[in-house]
C-alpha positions in Angstrom: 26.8 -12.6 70.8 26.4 -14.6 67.5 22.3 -14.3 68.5 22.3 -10.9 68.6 24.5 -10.6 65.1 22.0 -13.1 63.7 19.1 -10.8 64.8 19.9 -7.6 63.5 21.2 -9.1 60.0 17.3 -10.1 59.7 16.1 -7.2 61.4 18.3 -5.0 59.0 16.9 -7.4 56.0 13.6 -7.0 56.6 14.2 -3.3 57.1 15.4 -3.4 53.2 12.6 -5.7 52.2 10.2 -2.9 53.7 12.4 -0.1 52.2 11.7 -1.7 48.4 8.3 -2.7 48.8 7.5 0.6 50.2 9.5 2.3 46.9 8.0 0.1 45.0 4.2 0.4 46.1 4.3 4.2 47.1 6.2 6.2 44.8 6.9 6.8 41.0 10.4 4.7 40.6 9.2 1.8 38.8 7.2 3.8 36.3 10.5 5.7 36.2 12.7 2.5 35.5 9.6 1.8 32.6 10.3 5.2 31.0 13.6 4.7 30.8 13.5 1.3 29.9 10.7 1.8 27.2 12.5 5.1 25.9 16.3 3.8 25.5 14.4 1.1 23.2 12.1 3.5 21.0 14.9 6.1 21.0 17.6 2.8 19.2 14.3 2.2 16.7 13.9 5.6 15.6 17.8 5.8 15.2 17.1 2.5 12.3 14.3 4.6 11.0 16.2 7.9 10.7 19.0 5.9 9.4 16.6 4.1 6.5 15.0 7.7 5.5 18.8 9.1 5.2 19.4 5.9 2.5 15.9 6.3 1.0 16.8 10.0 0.6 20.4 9.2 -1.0 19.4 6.7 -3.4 16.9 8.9 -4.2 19.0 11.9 -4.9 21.7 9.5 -7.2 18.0 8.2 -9.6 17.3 11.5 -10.0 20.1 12.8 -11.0 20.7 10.1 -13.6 17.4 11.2 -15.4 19.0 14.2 -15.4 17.3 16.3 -12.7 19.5 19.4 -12.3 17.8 19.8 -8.5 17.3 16.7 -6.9 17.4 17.7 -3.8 15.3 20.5 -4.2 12.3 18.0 -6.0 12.6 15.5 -2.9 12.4 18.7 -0.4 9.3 20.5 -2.2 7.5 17.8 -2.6 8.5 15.9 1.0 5.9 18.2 2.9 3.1 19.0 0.1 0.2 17.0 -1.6 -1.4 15.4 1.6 -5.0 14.9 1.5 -7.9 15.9 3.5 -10.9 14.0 3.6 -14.4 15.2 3.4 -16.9 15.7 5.8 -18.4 12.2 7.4 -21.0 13.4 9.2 -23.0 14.3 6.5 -23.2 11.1 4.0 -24.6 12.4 0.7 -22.0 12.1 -1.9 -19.5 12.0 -0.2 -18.0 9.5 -2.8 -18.5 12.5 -5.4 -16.6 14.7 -3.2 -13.9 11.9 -2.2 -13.2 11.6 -5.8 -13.0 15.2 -6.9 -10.5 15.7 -3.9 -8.3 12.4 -4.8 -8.6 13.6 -8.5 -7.0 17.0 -7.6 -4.3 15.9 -5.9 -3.5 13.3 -8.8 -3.7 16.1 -10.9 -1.7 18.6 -8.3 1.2 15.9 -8.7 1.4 15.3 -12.1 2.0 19.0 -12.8 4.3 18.9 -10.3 6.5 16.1 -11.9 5.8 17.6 -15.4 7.3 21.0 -14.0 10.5 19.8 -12.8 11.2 16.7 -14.7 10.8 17.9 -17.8 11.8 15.2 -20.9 11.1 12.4 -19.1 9.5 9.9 -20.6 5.7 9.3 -19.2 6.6 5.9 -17.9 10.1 7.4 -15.9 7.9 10.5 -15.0 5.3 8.0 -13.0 8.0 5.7 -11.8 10.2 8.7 -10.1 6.8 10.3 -8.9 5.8 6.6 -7.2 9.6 6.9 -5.6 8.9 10.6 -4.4 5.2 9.0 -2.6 7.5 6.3 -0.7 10.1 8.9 0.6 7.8 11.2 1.5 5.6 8.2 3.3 8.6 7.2 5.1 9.6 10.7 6.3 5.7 11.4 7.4 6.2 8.0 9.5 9.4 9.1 10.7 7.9 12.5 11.8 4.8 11.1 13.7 7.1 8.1 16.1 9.0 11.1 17.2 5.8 13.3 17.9 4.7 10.5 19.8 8.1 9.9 21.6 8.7 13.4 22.4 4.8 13.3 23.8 5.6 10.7 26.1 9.1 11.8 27.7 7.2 15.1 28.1 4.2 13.9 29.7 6.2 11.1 31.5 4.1 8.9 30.0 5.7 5.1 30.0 2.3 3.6 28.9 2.2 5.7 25.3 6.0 4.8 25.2 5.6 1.3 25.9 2.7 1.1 22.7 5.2 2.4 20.6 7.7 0.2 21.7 5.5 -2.9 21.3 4.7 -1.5 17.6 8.1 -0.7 16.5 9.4 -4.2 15.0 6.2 -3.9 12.9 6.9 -0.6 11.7 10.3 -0.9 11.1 9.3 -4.0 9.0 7.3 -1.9 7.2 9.4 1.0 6.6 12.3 -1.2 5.2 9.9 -2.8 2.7 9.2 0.5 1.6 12.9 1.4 1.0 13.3 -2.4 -0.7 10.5 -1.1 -3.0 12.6 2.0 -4.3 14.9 -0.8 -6.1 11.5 -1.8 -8.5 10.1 1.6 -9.3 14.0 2.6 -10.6 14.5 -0.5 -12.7 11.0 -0.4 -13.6 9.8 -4.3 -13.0 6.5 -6.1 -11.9 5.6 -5.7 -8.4 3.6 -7.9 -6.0 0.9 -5.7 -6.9 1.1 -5.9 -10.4 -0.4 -9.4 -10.4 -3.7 -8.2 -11.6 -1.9 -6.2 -14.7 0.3 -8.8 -15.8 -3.0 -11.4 -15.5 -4.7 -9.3 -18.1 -1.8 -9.0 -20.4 -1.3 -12.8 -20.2 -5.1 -13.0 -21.4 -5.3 -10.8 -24.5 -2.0 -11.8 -25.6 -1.1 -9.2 -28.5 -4.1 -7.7 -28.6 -4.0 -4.0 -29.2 -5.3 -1.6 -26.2 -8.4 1.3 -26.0 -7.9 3.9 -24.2 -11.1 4.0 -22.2 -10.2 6.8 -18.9 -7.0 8.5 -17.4 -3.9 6.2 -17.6 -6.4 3.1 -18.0 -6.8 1.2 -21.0 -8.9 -1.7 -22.1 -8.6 -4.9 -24.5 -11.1 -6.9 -27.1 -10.4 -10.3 -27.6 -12.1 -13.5 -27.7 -11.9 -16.2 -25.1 -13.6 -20.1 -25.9 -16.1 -18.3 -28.0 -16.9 -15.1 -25.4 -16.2 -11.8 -25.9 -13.9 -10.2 -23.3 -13.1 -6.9 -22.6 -10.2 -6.8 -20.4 -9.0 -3.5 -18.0 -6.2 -2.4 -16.6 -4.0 1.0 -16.1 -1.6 2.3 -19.0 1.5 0.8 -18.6 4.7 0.0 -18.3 4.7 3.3 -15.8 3.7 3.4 -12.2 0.2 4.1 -12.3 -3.3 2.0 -11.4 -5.4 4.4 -13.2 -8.9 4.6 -12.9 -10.6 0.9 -13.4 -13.9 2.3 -11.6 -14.0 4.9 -13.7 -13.2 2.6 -17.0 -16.0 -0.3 -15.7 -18.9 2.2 -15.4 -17.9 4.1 -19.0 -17.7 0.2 -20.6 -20.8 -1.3 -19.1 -22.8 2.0 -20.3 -20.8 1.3 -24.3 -22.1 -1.8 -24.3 -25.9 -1.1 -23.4 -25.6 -3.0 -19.6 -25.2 -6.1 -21.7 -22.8 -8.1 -19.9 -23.0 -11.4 -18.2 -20.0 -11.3 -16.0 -17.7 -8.6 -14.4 -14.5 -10.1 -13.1 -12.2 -8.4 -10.8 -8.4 -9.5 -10.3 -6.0 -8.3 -7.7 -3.6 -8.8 -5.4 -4.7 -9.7 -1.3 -2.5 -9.5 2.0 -2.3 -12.5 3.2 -2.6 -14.4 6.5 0.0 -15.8 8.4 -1.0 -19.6 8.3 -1.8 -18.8 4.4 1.3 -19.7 1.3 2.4 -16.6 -1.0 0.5 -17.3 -4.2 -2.7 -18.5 -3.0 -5.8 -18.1 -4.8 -9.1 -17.4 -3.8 -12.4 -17.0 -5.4 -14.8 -14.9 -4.0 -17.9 -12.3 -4.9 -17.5 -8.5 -4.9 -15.1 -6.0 -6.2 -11.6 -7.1 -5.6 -9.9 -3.9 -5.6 -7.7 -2.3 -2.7 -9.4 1.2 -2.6 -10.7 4.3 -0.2 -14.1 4.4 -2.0 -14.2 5.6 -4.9 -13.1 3.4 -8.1 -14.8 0.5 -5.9 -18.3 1.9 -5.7 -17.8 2.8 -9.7 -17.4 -1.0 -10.4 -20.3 -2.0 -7.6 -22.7 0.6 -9.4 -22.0 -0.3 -12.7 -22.8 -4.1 -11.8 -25.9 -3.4 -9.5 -27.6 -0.9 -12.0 -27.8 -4.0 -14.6 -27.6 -6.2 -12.5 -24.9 -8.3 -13.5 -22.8 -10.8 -11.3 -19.5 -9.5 -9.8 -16.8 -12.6 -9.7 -13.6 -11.8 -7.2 -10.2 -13.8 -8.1 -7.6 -12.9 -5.8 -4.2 -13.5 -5.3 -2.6 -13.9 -1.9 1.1 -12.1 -0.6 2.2 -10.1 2.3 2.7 -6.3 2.4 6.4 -6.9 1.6 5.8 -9.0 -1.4 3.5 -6.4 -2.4 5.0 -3.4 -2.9 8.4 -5.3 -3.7 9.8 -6.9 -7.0 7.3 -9.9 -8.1 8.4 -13.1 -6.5 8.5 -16.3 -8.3 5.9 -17.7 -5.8 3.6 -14.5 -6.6 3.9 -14.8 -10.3 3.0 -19.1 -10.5 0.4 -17.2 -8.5 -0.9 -15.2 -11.4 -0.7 -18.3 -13.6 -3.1 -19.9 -11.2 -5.3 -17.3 -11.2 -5.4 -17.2 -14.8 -6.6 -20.3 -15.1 -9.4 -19.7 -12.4 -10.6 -16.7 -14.9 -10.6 -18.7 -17.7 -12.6 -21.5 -15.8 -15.3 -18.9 -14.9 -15.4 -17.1 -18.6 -15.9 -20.9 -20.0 -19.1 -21.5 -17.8 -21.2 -18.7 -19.2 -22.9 -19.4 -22.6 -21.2 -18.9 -25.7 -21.8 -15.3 -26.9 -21.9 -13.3 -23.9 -19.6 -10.1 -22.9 -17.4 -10.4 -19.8 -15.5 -8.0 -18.2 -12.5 -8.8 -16.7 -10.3 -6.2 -14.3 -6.7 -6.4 -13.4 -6.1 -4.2 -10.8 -3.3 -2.9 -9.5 0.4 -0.8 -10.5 1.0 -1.8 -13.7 5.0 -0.9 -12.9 6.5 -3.1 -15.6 3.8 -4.5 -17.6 2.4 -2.9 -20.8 
């Protein structure tokens, strides 16, 4: 009797065993379990993001209407959906820089009509800094709007593979999203950012001296450094802009004949993970953070006279960025000044160096 109980309790185990491994091998329940496993977690990350975008949107609303916007709401939702750009055709090479840059410059220009028309009286500096905080929202809603394209994609397609990508990618966007609604803070009080560090280097170098206006929302300064001349860019501040430094670098070097010794280029660099906030490294090239074209205007300036291009950067994460300057990112800057005053001291008494701080000059004039 107890044999026979004993042998169908393991006849009836294995008969379960089989049962499972046959559901589990032959049919579509465990990529089932994955989609809903996958989808419960993207669905609780997109309820953060929607819930970031609402804040973002608020805060927004309350700036706005302290510079006395009589719409808010109706600036933040004309201007949430409009101004995206198209690149130009790849296929076909030639000029496409010329064409990149006539696009870029007429969405610029598309924007700052924008602003003029309905924040009128605003001072240029709050016009730029509520324009930069219009960019973020909008960037944050476009982010919002493609994870739930994807989502939706993959619950309609059953797909637990595209949801289990997003899932994998969603701490890291969500980072990235909340540093982006941390970043509102400095573009209403109007500080130094991360990114500023190129800007505030400059300033720190020509002291009092008085700037040139030299191209749109970039300016330049004269001043004499251990007996060299120096001619120091950066955009028009203390408004959110980074103006046009490729632009200003190619109109300098032709004003003064190609006769430079030295173009410097400062700016801020994401770091790596092993590497300290505030690091700074030396390198060759054109340290500057853009699609195409103000970099090849500083590389064509220096190739056609050939003169040396010096890189000083200095090293933060994405956060520290796009966020109010940390004390770590502005000893930083002090760092790097002294690296640029190290480099202008080892050419020969006389010559002209150029020296770029690139970057938003949010904060610094």
């Amino acid at each position: 009797m107890d044999g026979g109980t004993s042998s169908d309790t393991w006849y009836l185990l294995l008969l379960a065993m089989f049962m499972i491994s046959f559901m589990l091998n032959f049919t579509d329940i465990p990529q089932r379990i994955q989609l809903w496993r996958f989808s419960s977690y993207v669905r609780r990350r997109l309820i953060q993001i929607d819930e970031v975008e609402s804040d973002v949107r608020r805060r927004l609303i309350s700036y706005l209407s302290k510079l006395n916007i009589s719409t808010p709401k109706e600036v933040i939702d004309n201007f949430m959906n409009n101004y995206f750009l198209i690149e130009p055709v790849n296929i076909e090479p030639v000029d496409i820089i010329k064409r990149l840059s006539h696009l870029i410059n007429v969405r610029d220009t598309n924007i700052k009509m924008y602003a003029e028309k309905y924040m009128p009286g605003l001072q240029k500096s709050e016009r730029y800094n509520a324009t930069v905080a219009l960019e973020i929202a909008s960037a944050i809603n476009t982010v919002n709007k493609i994870l739930k394209h994807y989502f939706k994609l993959g619950l309609k397609n059953n797909n637990w593979i595209l949801l289990m990508q997003l899932a994998l990618e969603m701490p890291n966007i969500i980072r990235i999203v909340n540093s982006y609604s941390k970043a509102l803070d400095a573009f209403f009080s109007g500080v130094p950012i991360g990114d500023g560090a190129g800007p505030l280097l400059v300033r720190y170098l020509v002291g009092r001296a008085e700037p040139k206006y030299l191209a749109e929302d970039t300016v330049y300064y004269e001043v004499v450094v251990d007996g060299r001349k120096v001619y120091a860019v950066k955009a028009e501040g203390p408004g959110a802009t980074v103006g046009k430094p490729g632009e200003a670098v190619e109109k300098l070097v032709e004003m003064l004949g190609g006769s430079v010794a030295r173009i410097i280029t400062v700016d801020a660099a994401l770091k790596l993970e092993i590497e300290d906030t505030g690091e700074v490294a030396e390198g060759v090239g054109a340290a500057i953070g853009d699609i195409g074209p103000e970099k090849i205007g500083i590389e064509r300036a220096a190739t056609k006279y050939g003169i040396p291009l010096d890189a000083v950067v200095i090293k933060m994460s994405l956060e520290e960025a796009i966020n109010v300057m940390t004390k770590d990112v502005y000893e930083g800057v002090l760092k790097a000044l002294e690296r640029v005053r190290r480099i202008i001291s080892n050419i020969c008494e006389g010559g002209s160096i150029i020296v770029i701080g690139v970057g938003n000059t949010v904060g610094v004039l």
